[in-house]
N, C-alpha and C positions, 0 to 999 in steps of 0.2 A: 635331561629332559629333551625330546628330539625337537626337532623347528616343526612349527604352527603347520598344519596342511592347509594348502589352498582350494578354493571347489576348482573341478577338473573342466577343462573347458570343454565345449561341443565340438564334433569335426570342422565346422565352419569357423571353432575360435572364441563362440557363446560360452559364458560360464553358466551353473545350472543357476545360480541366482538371477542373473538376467533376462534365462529364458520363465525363470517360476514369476519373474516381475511383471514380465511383456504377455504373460499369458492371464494374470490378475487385473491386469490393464484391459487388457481387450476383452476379459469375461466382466468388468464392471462396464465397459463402455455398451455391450451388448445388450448387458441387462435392463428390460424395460423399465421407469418409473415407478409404473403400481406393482411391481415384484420387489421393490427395494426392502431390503431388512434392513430395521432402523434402529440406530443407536442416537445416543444425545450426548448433550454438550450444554452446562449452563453457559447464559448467555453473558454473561462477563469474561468466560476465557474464551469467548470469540473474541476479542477486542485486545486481549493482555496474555500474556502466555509464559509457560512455564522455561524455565530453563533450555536451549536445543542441544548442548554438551552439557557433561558433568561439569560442575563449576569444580576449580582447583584444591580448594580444600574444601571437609564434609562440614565445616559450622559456619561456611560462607551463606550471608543472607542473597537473598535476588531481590531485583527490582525493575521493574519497568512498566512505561509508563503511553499511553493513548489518549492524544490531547491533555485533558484536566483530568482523567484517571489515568492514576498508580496502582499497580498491585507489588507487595510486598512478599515475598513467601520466606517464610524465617524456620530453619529446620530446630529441633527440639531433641535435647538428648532422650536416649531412654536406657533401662539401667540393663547391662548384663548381666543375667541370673549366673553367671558364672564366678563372673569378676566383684562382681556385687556394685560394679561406677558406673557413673554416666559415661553412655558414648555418643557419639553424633554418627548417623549413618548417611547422611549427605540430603540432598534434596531431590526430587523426583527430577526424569530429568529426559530429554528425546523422544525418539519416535514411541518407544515401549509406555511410558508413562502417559504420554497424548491418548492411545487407542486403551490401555488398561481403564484410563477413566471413564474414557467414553464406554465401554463396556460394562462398567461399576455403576457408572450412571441410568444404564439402558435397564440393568435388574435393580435397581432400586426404582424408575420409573412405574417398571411393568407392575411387577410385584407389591409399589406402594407400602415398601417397606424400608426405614434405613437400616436395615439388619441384611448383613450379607454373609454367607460361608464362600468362606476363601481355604480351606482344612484342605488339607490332605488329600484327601477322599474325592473334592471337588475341582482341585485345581487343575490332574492332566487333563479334562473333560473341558472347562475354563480355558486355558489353556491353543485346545486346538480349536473351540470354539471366537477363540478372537483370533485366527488364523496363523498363528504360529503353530510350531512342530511340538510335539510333545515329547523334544528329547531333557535331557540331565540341564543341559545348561539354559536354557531357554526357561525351562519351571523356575529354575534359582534365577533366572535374570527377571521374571516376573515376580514373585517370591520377595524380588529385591525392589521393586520400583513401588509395592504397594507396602512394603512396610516404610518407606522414604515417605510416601503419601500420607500415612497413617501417623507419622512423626514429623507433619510440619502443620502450620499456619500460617494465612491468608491473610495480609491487611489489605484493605482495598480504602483507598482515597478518594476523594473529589475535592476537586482546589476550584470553587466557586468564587464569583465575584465577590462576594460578602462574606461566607462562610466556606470553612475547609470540614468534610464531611468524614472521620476516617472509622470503618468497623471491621472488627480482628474477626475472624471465620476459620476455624479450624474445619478441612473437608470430613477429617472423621474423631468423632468426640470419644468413639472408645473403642477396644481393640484386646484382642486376647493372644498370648502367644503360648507355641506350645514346647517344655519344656524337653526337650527331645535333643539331639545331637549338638555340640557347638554351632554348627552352622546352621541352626532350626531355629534356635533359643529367641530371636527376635522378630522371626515370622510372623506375621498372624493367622492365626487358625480362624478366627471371626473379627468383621469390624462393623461398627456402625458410626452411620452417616453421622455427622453434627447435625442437629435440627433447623437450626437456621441455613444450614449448607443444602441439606434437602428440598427445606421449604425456596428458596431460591430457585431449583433445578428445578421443582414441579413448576413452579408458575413463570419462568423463563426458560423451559428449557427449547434449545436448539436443532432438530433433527437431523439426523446426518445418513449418509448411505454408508452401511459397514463393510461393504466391497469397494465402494470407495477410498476408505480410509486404507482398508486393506493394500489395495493400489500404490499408494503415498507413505505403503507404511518405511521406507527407508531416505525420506528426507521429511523434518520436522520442520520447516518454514515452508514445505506445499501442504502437509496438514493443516499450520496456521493460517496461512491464505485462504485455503480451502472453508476452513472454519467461519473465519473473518469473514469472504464473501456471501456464504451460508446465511448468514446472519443479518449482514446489513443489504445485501441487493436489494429483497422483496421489500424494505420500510423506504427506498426512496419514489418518491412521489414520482408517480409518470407525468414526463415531459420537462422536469425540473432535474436532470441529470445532476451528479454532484462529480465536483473537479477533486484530485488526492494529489500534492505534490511529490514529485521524490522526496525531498527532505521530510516528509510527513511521513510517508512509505518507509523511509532509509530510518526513521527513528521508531516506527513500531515493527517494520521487518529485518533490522538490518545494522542494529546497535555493533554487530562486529567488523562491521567494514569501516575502514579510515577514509577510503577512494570511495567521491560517489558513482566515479565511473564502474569500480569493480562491483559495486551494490547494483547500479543499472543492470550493467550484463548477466548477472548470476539470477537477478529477480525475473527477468525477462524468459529466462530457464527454466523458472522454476512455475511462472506462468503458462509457458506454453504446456510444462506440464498435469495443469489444474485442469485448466480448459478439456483437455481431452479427456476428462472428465463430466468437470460441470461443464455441460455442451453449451445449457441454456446461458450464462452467465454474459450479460452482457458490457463487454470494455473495450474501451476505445484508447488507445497510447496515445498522447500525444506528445512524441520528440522527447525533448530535453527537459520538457513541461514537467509533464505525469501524467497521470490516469485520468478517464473518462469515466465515470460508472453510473450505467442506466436501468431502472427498475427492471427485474429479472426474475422468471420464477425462483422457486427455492426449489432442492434438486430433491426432496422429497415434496409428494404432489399434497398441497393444504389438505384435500379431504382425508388421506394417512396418514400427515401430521399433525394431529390434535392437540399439539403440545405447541406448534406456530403461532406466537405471539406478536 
């Protein structure tokens, strides 16, 4: 088997992914407001978020947690039509699985259906509509992130003063695969939404720009930023700014860093990278402190997102 190819760099030294990065950058930073094509996000995985690596083995649960809410994601064997066992295919997981949702969420919004075709027929089309390439490995890398989706469940917590609140939410309550090659046999050809996963989305959902995400699609902690501030800028009350410590930051962004100094420097990276996006977003660093964060539009305009809660 020969060694991995690398992309070929440009005369000045650019590799072609950098420069197709720096040019998704600059065409979402271009694009005016009321032009945004919009995708969604319920409004609980702004706040809690899915795996940003594969976890090490595929029947490893996740966990993590935003103040007094926890979300739990527990993957689910499902049986090989071949083997006739259970297998566990892991849990959804990175940049791929962030924008797949948001994409799943946007046709099921529009459409007002939990019924999706994900088949064959639909997928290279899907595909390079969520701005990836329509080559072999890419279908199967998506292919793979949405049957991981389709084979797990959501618990979500709240650890109140009195009462601890906890409801299990599968994102999709059914799923068809199609009996075709060994590495087909666990695809899904169709899925649909859980009800109570849908009913969620529609009356929280979160609107996002999907040249934005596009933008961010190769680090998953400036998506979840990205998401997170989406979310919460526009509900703080003007004039009443709200303060985010590091260690607050460092436990909802940043569960892999030991060093809060290494957490600082890479979040402050990954912020400069947000912003040249969300233009409007307004934050103020303070030091050693943390964040400032002050009522801000949302980067789709209210009157297009109708979905802004």
């Amino acid at each position: 088997m020969g060694a991995k190819k690398t992309p070929k760099p440009k005369p000045d030294g650019t590799s072609k992914v950098a420069v197709r990065r720096s040019k998704l950058i600059y065409d979402a930073f271009q694009e005016e407001p009321d032009d945004r094509e919009i995708l969604f996000q319920a409004a609980a995985m702004c706040q809690v978020f899915l795996p940003r690596r594969e976890p090490l083995t595929p029947h490893e649960v996740w966990e993590t947690d935003s103040g007094k809410f926890t979300m739990t994601v527990i993957p689910l064997p499902v049986i090989n039509p071949a083997t006739h066992k259970q297998e566990y295919l892991g849990l959804p997981y990175g940049t791929k699985a962030r924008i797949i949702l948001a994409n799943l969420n946007a046709i099921a919004v529009q459409s007002q259906s939990r019924i999706i075709d994900v088949s064959s027929n639909n997928l290279t089309q899907f595909v390079k509509e969520i701005g990836m390439t329509d080559g072999g490995s890419q279908i199967s890398a998506v292919r793979d992130q949405i049957a991981r989706l389709s084979n797990s469940i959501m618990r979500l917590s709240f650890d109140g003063a009195e009462w601890q609140d906890n409801t299990n939410m599968p994102i999709v309550s059914r799923f068809t695969v199609f009996k075709g090659s060994e590495n087909q046999q666990r695809w899904p050809e169709q899925i649909e939404l859980s009800e109570q996963y849908f009913t969620n989305l529609v009356e929280h959902a979160v609107p996002l720009p999907k040249l934005h995400l596009a933008a961010l699609s190769n680090n998953a902690t400036a998506i979840d930023l990205y998401c997170f501030l989406a979310h919460r800028l526009h509900r703080i009350p003007k004039g009443k700014p709200q303060f985010l410590a590091w260690k607050t930051l460092k436990d909802q962004f940043g569960g892999e860093y030991t060093r809060m100094t290494d957490f600082r420097t890479n979040f402050k990276k990954t912020w400069d990278l947000v912003r040249c996006l969300y233009t409007d977003a307004r934050i103020e660093q303070k030091g050693t402190k943390g964040l400032m964060l002050y009522n801000s539009p949302t980067p789709i305009p209210k009157q297009l997102g109708i979905f802004i809660n």
